[in-house]
matplotlib code that plots the C-alpha trace (Angstrom):
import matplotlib.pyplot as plt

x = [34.2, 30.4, 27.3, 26.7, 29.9, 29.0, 25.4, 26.7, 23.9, 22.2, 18.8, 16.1, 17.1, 16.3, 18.7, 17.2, 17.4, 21.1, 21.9, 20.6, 22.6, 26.2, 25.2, 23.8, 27.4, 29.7, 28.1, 28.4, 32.3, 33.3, 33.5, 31.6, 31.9, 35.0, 38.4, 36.4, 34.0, 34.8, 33.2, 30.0, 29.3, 29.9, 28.2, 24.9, 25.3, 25.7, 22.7, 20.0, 21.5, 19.1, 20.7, 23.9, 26.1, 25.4, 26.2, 29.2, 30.7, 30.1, 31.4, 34.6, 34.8, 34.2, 36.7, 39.7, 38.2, 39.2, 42.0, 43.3, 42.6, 43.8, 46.6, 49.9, 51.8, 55.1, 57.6, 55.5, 55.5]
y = [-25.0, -25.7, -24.8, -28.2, -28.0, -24.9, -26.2, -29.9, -30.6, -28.3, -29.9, -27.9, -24.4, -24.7, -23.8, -20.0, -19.6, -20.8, -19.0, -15.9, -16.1, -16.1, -13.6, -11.6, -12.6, -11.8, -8.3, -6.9, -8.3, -7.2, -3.7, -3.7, -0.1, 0.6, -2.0, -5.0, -3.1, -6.0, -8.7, -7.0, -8.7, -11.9, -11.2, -10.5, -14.1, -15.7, -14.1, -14.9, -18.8, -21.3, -24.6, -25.5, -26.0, -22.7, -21.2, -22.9, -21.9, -18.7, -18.7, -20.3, -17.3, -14.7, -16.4, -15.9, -12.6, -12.1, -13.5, -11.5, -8.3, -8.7, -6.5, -8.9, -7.8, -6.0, -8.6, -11.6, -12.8]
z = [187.0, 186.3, 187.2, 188.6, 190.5, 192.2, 193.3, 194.4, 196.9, 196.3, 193.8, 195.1, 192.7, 189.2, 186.4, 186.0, 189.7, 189.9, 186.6, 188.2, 191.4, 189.8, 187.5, 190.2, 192.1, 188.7, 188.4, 191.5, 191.5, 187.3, 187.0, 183.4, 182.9, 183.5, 183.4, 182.8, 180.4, 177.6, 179.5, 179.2, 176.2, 177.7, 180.6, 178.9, 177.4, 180.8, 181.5, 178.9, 178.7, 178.1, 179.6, 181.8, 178.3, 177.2, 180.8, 181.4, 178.2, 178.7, 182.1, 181.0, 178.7, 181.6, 183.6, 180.8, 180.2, 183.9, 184.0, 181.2, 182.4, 185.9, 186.5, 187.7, 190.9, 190.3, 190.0, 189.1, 185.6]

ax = plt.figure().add_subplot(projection="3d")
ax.plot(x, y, z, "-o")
ax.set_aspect("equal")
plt.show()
């Protein structure tokens, strides 16, 4: 997902002020001190990008970053 994708209709923010909404929306959802601690690094990138190619790499990164330190139900492979 992109920047763009997660804004579609929605012009009137600039790129700092939608950059600073899902960063605002990751922190508060990543625990970056404790079990997610290693997306930290990450995280500061998304924050200080310059332009939507910059953010969206890094918040492809986040995402696997997630996804690999999501615990998997019991059972589920």
């Amino acid at each position: 997902m992109t920047l763009s994708d997660m804004f579609v209709d929605q012009d009137a923010e600039t790129f700092e002020q939608r950059r600073d909404e899902v960063v605002e929306i990751m922190s508060s959802a990543l625990d970056l001190a404790g079990a997610d601690r290693g997306l930290a690094a990450i995280m500061r990138r998304l924050t200080v990008a310059s332009d939507e190619n910059e953010f969206d790499d890094a918040f492809d990164a986040i995402v696997s970053g997630v996804r690999g330190t999501t615990p998997q139900p019991l059972g589920l492979t």
